[in-house]
C-alpha positions in Angstrom: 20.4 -40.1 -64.2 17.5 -39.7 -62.2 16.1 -43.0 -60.0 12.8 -44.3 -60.7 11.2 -47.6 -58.7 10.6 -50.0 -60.9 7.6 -51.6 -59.0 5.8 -48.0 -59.3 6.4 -48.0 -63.2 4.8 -51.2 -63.6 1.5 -50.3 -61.9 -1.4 -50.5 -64.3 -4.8 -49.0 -64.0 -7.6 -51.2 -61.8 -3.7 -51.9 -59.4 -5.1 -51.9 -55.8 -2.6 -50.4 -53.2 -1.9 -49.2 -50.0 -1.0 -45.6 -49.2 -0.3 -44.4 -46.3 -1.8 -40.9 -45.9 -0.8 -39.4 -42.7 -0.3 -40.8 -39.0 -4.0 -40.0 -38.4 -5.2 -41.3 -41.4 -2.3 -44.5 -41.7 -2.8 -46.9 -44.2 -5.6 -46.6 -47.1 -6.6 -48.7 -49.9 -6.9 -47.1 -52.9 -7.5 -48.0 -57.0 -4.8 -46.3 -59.5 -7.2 -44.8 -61.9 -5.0 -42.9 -63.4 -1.0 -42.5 -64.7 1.1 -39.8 -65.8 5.0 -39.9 -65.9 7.6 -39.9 -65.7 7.3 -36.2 -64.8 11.2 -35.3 -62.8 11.7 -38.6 -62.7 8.5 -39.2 -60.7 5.4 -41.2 -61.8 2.3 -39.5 -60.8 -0.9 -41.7 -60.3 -4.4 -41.0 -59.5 -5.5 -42.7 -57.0 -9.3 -43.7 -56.1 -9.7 -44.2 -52.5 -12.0 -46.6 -50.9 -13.0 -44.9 -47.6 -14.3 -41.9 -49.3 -14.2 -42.2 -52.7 -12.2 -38.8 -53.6 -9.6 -39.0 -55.9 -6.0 -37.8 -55.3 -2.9 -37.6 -57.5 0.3 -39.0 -55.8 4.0 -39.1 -56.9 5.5 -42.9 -56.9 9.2 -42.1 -57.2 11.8 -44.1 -55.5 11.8 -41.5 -52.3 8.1 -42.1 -51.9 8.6 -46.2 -51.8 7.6 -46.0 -47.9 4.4 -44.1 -48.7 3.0 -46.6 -50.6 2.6 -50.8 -51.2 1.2 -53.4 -53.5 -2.1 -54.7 -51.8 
């Protein structure tokens, strides 16, 4: 049985977040445009951020629950 967070399941389009990029980057706010999943037991969302605009998918599966937050 493969673990899923349940908080990333339940993000819906227009969901503002917080995903923290890299330890230069840190921290970004970013739109989920996008949803695809689950996909290995990962959700995979598109997400638009708000510093640059550009668009990047990211996995939300229960490993990645430090990477990212509800805003």
């Amino acid at each position: 049985v493969l673990s899923r967070s349940p908080q990333s399941i339940s993000l819906s389009i227009g969901t503002s977040v917080e995903y923290y990029w890299n330890e230069e980057w840190e921290w970004q706010k970013a739109k989920v445009v996008g949803k695809t999943g689950p996909v290995a037991g990962e959700y995979l969302f598109d997400l638009e951020f708000e510093s640059d605009g550009e668009i990047h998918r990211c996995a939300f599966g229960f490993k990645d629950r430090a990477r990212w937050r509800p805003v």
